[in-house]
C-alpha positions as CSV (number, residue, x, y, z in Angstrom):
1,X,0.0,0.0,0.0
2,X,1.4,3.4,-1.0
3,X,2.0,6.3,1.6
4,X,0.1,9.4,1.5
5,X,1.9,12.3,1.3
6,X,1.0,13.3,5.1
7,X,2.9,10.0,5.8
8,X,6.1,10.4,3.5
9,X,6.4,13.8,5.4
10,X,6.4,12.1,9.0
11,X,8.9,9.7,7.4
12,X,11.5,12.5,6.2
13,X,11.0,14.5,9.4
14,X,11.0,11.3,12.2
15,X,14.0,10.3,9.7
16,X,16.0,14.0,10.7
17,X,20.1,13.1,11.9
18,X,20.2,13.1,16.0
19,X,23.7,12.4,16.2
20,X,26.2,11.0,14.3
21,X,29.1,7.8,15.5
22,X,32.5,7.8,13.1
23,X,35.0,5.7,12.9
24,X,38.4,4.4,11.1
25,X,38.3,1.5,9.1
26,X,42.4,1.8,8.9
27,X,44.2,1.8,5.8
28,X,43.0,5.8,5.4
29,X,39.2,4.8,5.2
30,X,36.5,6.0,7.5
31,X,32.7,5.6,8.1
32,X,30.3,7.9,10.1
33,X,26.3,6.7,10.9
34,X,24.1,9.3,10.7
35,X,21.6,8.2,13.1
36,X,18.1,8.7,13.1
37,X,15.8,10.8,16.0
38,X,14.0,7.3,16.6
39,X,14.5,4.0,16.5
40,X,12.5,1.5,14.5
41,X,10.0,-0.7,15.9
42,X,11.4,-4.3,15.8
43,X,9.4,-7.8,17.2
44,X,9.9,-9.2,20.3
45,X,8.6,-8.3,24.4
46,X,9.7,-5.2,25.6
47,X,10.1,-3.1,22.6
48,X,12.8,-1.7,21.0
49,X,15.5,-3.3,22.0
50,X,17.8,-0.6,24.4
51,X,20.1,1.6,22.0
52,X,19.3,0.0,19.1
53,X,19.4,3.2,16.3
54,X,19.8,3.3,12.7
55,X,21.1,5.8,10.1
56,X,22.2,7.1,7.3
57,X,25.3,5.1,6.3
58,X,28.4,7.6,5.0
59,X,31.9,6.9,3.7
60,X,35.4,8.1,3.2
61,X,38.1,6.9,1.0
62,X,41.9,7.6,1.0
63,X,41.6,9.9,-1.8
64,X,39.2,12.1,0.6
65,X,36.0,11.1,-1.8
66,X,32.6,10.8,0.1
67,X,30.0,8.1,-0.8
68,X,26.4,8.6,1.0
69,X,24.6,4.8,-0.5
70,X,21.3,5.8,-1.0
71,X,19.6,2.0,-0.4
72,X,21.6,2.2,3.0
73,X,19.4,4.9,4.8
74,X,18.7,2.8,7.8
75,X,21.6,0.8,8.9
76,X,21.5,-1.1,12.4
77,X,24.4,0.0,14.5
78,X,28.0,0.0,13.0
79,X,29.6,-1.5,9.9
80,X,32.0,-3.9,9.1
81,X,35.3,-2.9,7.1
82,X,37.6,-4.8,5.1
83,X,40.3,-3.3,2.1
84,X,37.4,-0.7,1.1
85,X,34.4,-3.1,2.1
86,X,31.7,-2.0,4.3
87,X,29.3,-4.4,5.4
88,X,26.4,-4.5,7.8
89,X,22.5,-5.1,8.4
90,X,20.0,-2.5,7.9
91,X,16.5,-2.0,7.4
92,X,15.5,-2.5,3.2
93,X,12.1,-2.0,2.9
94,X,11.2,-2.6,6.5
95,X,13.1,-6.0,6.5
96,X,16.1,-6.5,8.0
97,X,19.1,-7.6,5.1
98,X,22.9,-8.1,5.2
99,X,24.3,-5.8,2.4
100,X,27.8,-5.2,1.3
101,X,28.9,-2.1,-0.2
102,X,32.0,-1.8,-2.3
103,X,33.3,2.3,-2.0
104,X,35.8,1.9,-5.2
105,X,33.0,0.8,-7.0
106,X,30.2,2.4,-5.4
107,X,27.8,-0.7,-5.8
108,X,25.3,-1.6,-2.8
109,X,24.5,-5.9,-3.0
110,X,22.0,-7.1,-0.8
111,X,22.2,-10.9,0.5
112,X,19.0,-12.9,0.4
113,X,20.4,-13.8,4.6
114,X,17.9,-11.8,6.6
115,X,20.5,-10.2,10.0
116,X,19.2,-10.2,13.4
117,X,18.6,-7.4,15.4
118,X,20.7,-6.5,18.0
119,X,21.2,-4.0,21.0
120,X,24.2,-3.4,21.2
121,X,26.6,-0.7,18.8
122,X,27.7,-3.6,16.4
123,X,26.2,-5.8,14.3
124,X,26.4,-9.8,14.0
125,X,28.4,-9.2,10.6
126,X,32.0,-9.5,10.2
127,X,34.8,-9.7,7.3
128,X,36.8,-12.9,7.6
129,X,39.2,-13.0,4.8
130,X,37.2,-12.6,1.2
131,X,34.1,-14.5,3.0
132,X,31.8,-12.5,5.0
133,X,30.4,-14.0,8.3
134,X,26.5,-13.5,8.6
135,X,23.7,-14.6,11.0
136,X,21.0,-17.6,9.6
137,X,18.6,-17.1,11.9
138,X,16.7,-13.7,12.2
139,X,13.1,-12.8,12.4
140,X,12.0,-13.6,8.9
141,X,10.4,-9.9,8.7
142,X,9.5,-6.8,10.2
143,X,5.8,-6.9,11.1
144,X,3.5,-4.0,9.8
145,X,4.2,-0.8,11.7
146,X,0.4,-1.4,13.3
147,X,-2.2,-3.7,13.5
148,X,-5.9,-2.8,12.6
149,X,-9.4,-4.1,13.1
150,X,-12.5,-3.3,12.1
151,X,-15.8,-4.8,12.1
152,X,-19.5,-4.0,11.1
153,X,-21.0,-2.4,14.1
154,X,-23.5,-4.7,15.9
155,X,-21.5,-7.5,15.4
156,X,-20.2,-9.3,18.3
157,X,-16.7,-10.2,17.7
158,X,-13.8,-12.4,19.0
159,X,-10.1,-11.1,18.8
160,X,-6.3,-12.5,19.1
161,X,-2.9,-10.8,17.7
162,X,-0.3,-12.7,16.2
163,X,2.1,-14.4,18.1
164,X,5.7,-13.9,17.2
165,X,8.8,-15.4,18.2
166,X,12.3,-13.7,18.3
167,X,14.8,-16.7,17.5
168,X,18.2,-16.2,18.0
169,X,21.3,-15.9,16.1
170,X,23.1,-19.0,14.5
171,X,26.2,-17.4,12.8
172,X,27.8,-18.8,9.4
173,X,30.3,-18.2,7.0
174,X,29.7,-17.8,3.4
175,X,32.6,-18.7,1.5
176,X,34.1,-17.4,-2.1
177,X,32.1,-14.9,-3.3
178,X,29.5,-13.1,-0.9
179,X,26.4,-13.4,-3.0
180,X,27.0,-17.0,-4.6
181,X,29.2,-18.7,-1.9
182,X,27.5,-21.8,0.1
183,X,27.0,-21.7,3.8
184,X,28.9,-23.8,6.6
185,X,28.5,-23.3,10.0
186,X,30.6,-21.9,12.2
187,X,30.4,-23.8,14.8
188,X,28.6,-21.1,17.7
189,X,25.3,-22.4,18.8
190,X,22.4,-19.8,18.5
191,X,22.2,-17.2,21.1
192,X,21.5,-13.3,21.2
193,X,24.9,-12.3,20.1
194,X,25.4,-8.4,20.2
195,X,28.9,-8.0,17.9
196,X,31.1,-10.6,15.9
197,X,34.6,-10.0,14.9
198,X,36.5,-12.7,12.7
199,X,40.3,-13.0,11.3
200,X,41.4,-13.4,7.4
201,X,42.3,-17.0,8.5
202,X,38.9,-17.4,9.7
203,X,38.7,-17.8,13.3
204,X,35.5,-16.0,14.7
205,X,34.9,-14.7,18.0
206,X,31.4,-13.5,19.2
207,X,30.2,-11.5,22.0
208,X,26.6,-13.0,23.7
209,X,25.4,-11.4,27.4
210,X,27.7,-12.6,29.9
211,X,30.5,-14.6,27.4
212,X,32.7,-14.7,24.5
213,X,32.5,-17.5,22.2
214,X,35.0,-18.5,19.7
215,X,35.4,-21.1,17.2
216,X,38.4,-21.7,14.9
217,X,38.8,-22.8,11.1
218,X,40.0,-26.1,11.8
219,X,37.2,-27.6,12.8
220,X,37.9,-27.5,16.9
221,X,34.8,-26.3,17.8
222,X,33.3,-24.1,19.8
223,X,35.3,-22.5,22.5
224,X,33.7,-20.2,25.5
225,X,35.1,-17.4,27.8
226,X,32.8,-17.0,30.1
227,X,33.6,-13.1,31.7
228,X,32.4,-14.3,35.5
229,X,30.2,-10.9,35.5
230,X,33.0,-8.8,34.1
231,X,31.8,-6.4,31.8
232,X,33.2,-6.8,28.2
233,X,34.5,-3.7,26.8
234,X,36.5,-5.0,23.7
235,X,37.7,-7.4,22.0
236,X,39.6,-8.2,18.8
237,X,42.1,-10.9,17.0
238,X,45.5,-10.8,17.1
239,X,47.3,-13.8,16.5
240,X,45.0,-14.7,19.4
241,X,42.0,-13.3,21.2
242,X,43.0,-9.8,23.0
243,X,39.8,-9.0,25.6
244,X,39.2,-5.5,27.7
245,X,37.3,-6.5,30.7
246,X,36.1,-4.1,33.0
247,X,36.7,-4.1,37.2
248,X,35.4,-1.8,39.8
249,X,39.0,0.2,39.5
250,X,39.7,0.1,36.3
251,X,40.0,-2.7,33.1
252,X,42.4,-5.3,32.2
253,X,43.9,-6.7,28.9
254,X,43.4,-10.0,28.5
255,X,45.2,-12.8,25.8
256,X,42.9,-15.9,25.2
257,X,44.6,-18.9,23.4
258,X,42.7,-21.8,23.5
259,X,42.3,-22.1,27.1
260,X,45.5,-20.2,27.9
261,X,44.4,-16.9,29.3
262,X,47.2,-14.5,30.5
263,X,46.7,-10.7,31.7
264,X,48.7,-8.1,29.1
265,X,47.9,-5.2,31.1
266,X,46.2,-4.0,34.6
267,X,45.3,-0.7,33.9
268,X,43.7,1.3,37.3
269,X,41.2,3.9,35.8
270,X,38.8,4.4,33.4
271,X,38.7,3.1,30.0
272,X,37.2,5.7,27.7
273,X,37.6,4.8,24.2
274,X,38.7,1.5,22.1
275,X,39.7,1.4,18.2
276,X,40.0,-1.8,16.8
277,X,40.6,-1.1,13.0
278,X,43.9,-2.0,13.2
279,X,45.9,-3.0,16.3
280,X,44.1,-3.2,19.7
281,X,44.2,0.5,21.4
282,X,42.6,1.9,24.9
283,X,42.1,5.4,25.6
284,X,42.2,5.8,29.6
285,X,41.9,8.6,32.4
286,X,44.4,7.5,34.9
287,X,43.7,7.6,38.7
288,X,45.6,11.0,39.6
289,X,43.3,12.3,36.3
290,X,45.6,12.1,33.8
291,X,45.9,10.0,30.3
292,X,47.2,7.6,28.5
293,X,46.9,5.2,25.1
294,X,47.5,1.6,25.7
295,X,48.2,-0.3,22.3
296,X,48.6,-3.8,22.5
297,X,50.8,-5.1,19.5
298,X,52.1,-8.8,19.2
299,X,51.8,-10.2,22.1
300,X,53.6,-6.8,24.6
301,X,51.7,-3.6,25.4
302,X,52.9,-0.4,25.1
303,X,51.6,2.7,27.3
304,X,51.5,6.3,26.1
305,X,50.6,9.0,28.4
306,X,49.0,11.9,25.9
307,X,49.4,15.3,27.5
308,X,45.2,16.8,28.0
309,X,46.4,20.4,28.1
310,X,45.3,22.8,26.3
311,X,42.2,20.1,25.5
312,X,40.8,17.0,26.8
313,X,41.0,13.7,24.9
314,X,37.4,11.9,23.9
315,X,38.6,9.0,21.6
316,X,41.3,7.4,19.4
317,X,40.7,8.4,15.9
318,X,43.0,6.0,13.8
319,X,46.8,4.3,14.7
320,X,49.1,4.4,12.3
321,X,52.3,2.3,11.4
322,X,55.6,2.1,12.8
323,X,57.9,4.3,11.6
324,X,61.9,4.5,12.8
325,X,60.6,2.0,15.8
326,X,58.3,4.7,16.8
327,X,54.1,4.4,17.4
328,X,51.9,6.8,15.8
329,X,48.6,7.5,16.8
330,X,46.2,10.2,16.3
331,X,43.3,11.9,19.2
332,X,40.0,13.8,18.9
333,X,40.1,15.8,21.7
334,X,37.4,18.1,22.8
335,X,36.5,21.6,20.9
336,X,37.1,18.9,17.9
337,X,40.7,19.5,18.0
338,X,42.7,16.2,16.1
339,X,46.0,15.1,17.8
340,X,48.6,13.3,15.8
341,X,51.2,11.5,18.7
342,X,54.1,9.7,18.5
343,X,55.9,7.2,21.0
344,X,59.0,5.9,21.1
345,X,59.2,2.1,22.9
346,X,60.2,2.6,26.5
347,X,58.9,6.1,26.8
348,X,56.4,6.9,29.0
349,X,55.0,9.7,27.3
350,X,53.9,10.6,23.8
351,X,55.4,13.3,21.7
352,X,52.5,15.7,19.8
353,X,53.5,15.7,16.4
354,X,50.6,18.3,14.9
355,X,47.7,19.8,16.4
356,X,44.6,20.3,13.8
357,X,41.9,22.8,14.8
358,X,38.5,21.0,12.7
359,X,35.7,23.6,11.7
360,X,32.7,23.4,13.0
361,X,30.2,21.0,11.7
362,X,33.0,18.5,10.3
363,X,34.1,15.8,12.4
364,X,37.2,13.9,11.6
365,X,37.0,10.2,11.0
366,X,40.5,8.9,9.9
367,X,44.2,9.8,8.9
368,X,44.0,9.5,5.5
369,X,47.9,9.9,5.0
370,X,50.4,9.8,7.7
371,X,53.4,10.9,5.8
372,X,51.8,14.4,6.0
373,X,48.9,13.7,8.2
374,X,45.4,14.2,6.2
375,X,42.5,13.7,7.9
376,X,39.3,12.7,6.5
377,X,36.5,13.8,7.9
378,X,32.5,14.2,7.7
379,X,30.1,16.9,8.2
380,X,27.5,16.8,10.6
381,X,23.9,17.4,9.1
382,X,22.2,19.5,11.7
383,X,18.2,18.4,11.7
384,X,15.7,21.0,9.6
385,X,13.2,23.6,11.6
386,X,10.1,21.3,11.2
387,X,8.1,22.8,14.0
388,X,4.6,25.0,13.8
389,X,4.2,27.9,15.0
390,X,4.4,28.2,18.5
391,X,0.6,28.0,20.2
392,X,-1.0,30.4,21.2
393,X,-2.6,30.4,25.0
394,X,-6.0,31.3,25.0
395,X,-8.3,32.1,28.1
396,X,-10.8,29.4,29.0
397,X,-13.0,31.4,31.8
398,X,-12.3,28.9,34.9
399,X,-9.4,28.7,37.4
400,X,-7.1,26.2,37.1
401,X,-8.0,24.8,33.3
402,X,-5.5,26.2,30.6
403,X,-5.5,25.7,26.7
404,X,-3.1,26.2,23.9
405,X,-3.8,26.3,20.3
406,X,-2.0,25.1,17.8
407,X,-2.5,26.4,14.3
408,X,-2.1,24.9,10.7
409,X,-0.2,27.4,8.2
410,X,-3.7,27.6,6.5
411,X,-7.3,27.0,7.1
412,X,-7.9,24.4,9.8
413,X,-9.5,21.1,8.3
414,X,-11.0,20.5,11.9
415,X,-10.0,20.6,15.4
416,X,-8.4,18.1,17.3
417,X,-9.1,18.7,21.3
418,X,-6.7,16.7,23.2
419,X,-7.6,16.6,26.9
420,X,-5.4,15.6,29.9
421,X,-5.3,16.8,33.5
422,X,-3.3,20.4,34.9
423,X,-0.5,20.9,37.1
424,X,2.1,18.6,35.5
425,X,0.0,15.4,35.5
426,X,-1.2,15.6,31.8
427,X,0.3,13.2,29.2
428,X,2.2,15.1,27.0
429,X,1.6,15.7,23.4
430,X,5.1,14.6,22.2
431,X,5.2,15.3,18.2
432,X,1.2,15.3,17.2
433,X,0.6,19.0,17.3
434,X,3.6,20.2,15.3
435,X,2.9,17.1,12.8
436,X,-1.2,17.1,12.6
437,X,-1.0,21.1,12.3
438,X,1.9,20.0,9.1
439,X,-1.5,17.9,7.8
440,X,-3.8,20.8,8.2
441,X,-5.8,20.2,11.9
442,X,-6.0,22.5,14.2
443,X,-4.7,21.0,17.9
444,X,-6.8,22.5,21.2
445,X,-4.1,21.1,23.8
446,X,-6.6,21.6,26.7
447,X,-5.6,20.2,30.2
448,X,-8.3,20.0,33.2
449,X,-8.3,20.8,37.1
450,X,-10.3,18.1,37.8
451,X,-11.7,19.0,41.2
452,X,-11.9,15.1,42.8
453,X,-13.8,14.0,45.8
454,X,-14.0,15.8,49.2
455,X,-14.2,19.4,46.6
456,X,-17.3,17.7,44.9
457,X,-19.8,15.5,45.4
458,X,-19.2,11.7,44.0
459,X,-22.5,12.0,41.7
460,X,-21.3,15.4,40.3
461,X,-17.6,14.9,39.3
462,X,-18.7,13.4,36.1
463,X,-21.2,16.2,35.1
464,X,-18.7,19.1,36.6
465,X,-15.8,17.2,34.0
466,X,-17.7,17.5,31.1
467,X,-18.9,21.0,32.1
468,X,-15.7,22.2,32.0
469,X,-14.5,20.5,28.7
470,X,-17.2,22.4,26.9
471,X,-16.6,25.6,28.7
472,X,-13.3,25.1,28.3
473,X,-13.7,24.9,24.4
474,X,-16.4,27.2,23.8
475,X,-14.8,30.2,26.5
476,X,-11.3,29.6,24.5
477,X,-12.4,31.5,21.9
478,X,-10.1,29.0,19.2
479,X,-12.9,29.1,16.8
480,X,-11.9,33.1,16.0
481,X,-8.7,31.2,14.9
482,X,-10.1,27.9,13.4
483,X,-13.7,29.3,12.2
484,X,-16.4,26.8,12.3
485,X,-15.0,23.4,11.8
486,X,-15.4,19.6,13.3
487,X,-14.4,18.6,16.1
488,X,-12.7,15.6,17.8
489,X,-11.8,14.8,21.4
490,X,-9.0,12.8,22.6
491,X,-6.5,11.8,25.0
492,X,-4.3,9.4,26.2
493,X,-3.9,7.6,29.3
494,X,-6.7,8.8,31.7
495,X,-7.2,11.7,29.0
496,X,-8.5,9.3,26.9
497,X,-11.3,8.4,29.8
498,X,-12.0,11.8,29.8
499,X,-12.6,12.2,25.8
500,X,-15.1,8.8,25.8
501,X,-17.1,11.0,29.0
502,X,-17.2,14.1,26.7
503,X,-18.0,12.0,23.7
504,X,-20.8,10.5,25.6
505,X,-22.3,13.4,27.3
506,X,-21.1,16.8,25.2
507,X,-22.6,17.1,21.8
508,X,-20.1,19.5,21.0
509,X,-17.9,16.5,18.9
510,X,-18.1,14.4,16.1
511,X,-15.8,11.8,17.0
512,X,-13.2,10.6,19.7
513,X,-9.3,9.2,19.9
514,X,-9.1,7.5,23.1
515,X,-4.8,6.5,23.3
516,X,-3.6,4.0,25.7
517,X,-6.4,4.1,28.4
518,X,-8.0,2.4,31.2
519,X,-12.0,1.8,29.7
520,X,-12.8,-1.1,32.4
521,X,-12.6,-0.2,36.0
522,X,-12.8,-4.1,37.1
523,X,-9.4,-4.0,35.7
524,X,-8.4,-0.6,38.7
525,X,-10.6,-1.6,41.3
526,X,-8.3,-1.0,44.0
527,X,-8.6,3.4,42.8
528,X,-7.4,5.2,39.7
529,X,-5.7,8.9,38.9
530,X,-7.1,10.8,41.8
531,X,-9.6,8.2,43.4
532,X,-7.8,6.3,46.1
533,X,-11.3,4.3,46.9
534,X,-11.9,1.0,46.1
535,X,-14.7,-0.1,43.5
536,X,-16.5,-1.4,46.6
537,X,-16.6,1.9,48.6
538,X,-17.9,3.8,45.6
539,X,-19.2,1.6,43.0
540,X,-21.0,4.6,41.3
541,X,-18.0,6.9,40.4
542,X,-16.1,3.4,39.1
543,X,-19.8,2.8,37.0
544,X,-19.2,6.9,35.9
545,X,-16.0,6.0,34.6
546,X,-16.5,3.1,33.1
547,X,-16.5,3.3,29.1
548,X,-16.7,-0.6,29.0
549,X,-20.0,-0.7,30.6
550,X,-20.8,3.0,29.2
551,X,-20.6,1.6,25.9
552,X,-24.4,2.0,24.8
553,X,-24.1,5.7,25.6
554,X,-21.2,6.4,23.2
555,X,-22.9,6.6,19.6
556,X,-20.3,8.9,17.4
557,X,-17.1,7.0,15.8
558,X,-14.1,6.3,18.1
559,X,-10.4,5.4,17.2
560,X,-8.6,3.4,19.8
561,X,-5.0,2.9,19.6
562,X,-2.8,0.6,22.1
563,X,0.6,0.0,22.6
564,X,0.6,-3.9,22.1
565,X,3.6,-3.8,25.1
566,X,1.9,-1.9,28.1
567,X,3.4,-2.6,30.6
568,X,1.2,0.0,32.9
569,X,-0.8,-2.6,35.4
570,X,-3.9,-0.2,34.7
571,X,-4.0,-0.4,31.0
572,X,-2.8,-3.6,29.3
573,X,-3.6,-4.3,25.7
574,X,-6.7,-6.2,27.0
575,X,-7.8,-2.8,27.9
576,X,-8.5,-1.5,24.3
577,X,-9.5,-5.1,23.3
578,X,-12.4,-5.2,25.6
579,X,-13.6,-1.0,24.4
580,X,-13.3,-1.8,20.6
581,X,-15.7,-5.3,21.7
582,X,-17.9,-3.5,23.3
583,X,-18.4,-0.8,21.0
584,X,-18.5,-2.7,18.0
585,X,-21.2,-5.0,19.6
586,X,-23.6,-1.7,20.3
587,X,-23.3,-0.2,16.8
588,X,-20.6,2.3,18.0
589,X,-18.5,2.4,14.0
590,X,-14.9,1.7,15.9
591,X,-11.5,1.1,14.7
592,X,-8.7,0.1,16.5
593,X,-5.2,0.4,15.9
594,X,-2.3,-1.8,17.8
595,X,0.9,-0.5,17.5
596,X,3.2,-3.3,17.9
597,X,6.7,-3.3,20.4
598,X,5.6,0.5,22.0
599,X,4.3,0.8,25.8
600,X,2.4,2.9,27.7
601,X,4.0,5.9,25.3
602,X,4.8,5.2,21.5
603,X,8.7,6.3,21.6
604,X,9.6,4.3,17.8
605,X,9.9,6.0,14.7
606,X,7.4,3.4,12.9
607,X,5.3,3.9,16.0
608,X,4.9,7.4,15.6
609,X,4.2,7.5,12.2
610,X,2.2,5.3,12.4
611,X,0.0,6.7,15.4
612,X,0.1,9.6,13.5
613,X,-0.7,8.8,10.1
614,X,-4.0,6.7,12.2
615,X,-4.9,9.8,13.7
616,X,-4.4,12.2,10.6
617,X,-6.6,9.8,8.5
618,X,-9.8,9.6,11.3
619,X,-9.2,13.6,11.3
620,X,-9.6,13.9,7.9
621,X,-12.2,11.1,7.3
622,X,-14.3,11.8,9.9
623,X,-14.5,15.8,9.3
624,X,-15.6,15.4,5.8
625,X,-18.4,12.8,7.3
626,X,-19.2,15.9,9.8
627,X,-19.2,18.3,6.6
628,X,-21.5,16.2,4.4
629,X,-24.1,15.9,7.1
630,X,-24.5,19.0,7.8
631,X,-24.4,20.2,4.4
């Protein structure tokens, strides 16, 4: 199904740069991630998986050339690099694909291997050799950004979502060439690995929660290092396995050769920064506050303390060859100053070599030659202006209620008024008004002293409620703004209670949004937002509030839309089930939109578009519907 053009422009604008990771691929290329304001919504309990982002995939060559892949818009976490290689998993028409993308050619391949999804910064893909390592087993595809049902009204219906299973990662190589080669194991049993690094002789290592597993060419097996609680920090081939595990005062360096482990280096501190493009290299903060560069090479270590005046050190931007017995390495220090250093063996301290003041918006990558030291470097897109005009406050004639308007660029198509509770209690509006007022509604953001029990009555609170909703929108005065034009009421969370009371008792609107809400109080019998009673002190107020059991009352169209993860113990899924059932079964025209991996708040990209582009197209059906009765 195609996207409206109210949904490619919440695409491009949920798609705006919110930061952007770099890094050397050695050899004088460099990569930077562009990555997105939101994350995708991927399977699975929980959500999103924690600081899973994906971007805009760029590229830097020796010769200083930039390559921005246009099919590579949403890459998962970082890539690979091999002898001017990238590789990695992103997101190709919402499923997730291994790709490879050669920057002397400029050619994007996509391999049929779907990648899993993972949490961490890498990705299960890794260059071994001319074969590329790859998961097997991933979640065969994205599912649809939201779920919808709909039904004839009067029909009495019966309802289950999908069930999906997240399997885990089996990792294999593929041999010869990337796209034609055949599969073979490699030997590590499927778990939820988070980053895979791999040798040109072949040997694989792969990180999973709590171990490192490794398997070698030669048919050994599999090998595990389990990290006893240690936190894993780094890790990379050389020769053997090198590992930087964390302690309470600081991290060590750590060897692994079959089952010979052996310390390298006890370093008391804080590890900062690791580059592993080339040889294994810690940036540290010493103890007494200074630092140093720890570069392991062969099997000894060498330490480095890099002077932090006039700038403090934030990472290790490339290391370079030996020249004349000497180390060089290059810093990015802050106030995007580069550092070129060099160390002799046995020193203690690095020399500067050259100190390069970056302009602003360009972030260095690489050192593109070190002969005369080049750096490459990206620039930094800073994310477009894309909000309305700011809303105007308008008077709404009681104490304690207040209203903002937000205004389309033209005339309003019809009002949406979004109800929630005063004084910092009301569930904010996150990106809908700036977005629907993009789509041509008018947004009435109107939050609600609600005035509870012991300041009124127990039979009153629900008449004094809606009272003040249409005082509150008739005393605004928004419709010297808007002119006459439909309107809708909504909320989320208890807001959304409060839009199916004014829906039921206000004749003011022509249909309702009610977002992640509590609509049967048998499920918050024990009290709810201001009511500490029980359900068996006060069984008329829980009856009052009730949209469940209020069902035949509500007669104009209502969208519902759920987060299918709610986790709040008030409104679970089963919540929204239950109102679109009951609705539906009294002739109430409902629909009801599940937005799949979001919670209690919709925080995903695809989750916002989506509960946007849901709540745009009820705006705009609905309004016309309005328009053609009355005409």
């Amino acid at each position: 199904m195609s996207m409206t053009g109210f949904e490619r422009t919440l695409h491009a604008l949920l798609q705006c740069p919110a930061g952007t990771v770099t890094g050397s691929a050695g050899e004088g290329y460099g990569w930077a991630v562009h990555r997105h304001r939101h994350p995708p919504a991927v399977p699975g309990a929980g959500g999103t998986p924690a600081g899973l982002c994906t971007g805009q995939l760029e590229t830097v060559s020796p010769d200083g050339r930039h390559w921005t892949p246009a099919e590579l818009h949403d890459v998962i976490g970082q890539p690979a690099c091999a002898a001017g290689r990238f590789a990695g998993t992103a997101l190709v028409g919402g499923e997730p694909r291994c790709w490879i993308a050669d920057v002397r050619t400029r050619r994007v391949r996509l391999l049929d291997t779907s990648a899993a999804l993972t949490a961490g910064a890498g990705t299960p893909v890794a260059w071994s050799g001319g074969a590329l390592v790859v998961p097997s087993a991933a979640p065969a595809r994205l599912r649809d950004p939201q779920y919808l049902f709909e039904a004839e009204p009067g029909q009495r219906i019966r309802m289950a979502l999908p069930e999906t299973t997240a399997e885990h990662l089996r990792l294999h190589y593929r041999f010869t060439d990337p796209l034609s080669g055949t599969l073979r194991p490699a030997g590590l049993a499927p778990r939820g690995y988070r980053d895979v690094r791999a040798t040109a002789s072949g040997a694989v290592a792969a990180h999973a929660p709590g171990l490192v597993a490794a398997v070698r060419p030669d048919g050994a097996g599999e090998q595990v290092i389990d990290l006893d609680g240690a936190p894993l920090l780094d890790f990379q081939w050389l020769g053997g396995l090198v590992l930087v595990t964390g302690r309470p005062d600081g991290f060590d360096i750590v060897s692994w050769n079959g089952d010979v482990q052996r310390v390298l280096h006890r370093h008391r501190g804080r590890f900062l920064h690791s580059d592993h493009a080339g040889r294994p290299a810690v940036l540290a903060q010493d103890q007494e506050g200074g630092h140093s560069v720890v570069v392991v090479d062969g099997g000894t270590v060498q330490v480095a303390g890099v002077d932090g005046h006039p700038s403090t050190p934030v990472r290790i931007l490339a290391v370079g060859p030996h020249t004349a017995g000497c180390l060089r390495f290059a810093t990015l220090h802050a106030g995007n100053e580069a550092v070129v250093w060099s160390a002799a063996p046995g020193t203690a301290a690095a020399v500067p070599l050259s100190r390069h003041a970056l302009p602003s918006g360009r972030r260095p990558v690489t050192v593109r030659r070190w002969h005369d030291v080049a750096f490459a470097g990206v620039t930094v897109p800073e994310p477009p202006a894309v909000a309305a005009p700011t809303p105007v406050r308008l008077r709404t004639g009681r104490s304690g209620t207040e209203a903002y308007l937000h205004l389309p660029r033209g005339p309003a198509a019809g009002m949406l008024v979004w109800l929630s509770q005063a004084g910092g209690r009301h569930a904010p509006l996150g990106p809908d008004p700036a977005w629907l007022a993009l789509d041509g509604h008018a947004v009435l953001d109107l939050r609600l002293d609600l005035g509870w029990w012991r300041r009124t009555m127990d039979e009153r609170i629900r008449p004094r409620i809606v009272r003040q909703i249409r005082e509150g929108v008739l005393h605004s005065g928004a419709d010297r703004y808007t002119g006459p034009v439909p309107l809708t009421v909504g909320g989320a969370s208890f807001g959304a209670a409060l839009a199916l009371l004014a829906l039921a008792d206000c004749d003011l609107f022509t249909s309702g949004i009610a977002q992640s809400g509590a609509y049967s109080r048998h499920f918050t019998a024990l009290g709810f937002q201001d009511e500490n009673r029980s359900l068996w002190e006060t069984p008329g107020l829980y009856r009052d509030f009730d949209a469940v059991a209020g069902a035949p009352g509500i007669r104009r169209p209502v969208l519902v839309i759920h987060g299918e993860a709610d986790r709040n113990p008030a409104t679970p899924l089963a919540q929204a089930l239950l109102l679109f059932q009951a609705l539906t079964a009294n002739g109430t025209r409902t629909r009801l939109a599940v937005l799949p991996g979001e919670g209690h708040t919709v925080r995903t990209r695809d989750g916002l578009a989506a509960s946007l582009a849901a709540k745009s197209h009820w705006l705009t059906t609905t309004g016309k519907e309005a328009g053609t009765h009355r005409s």
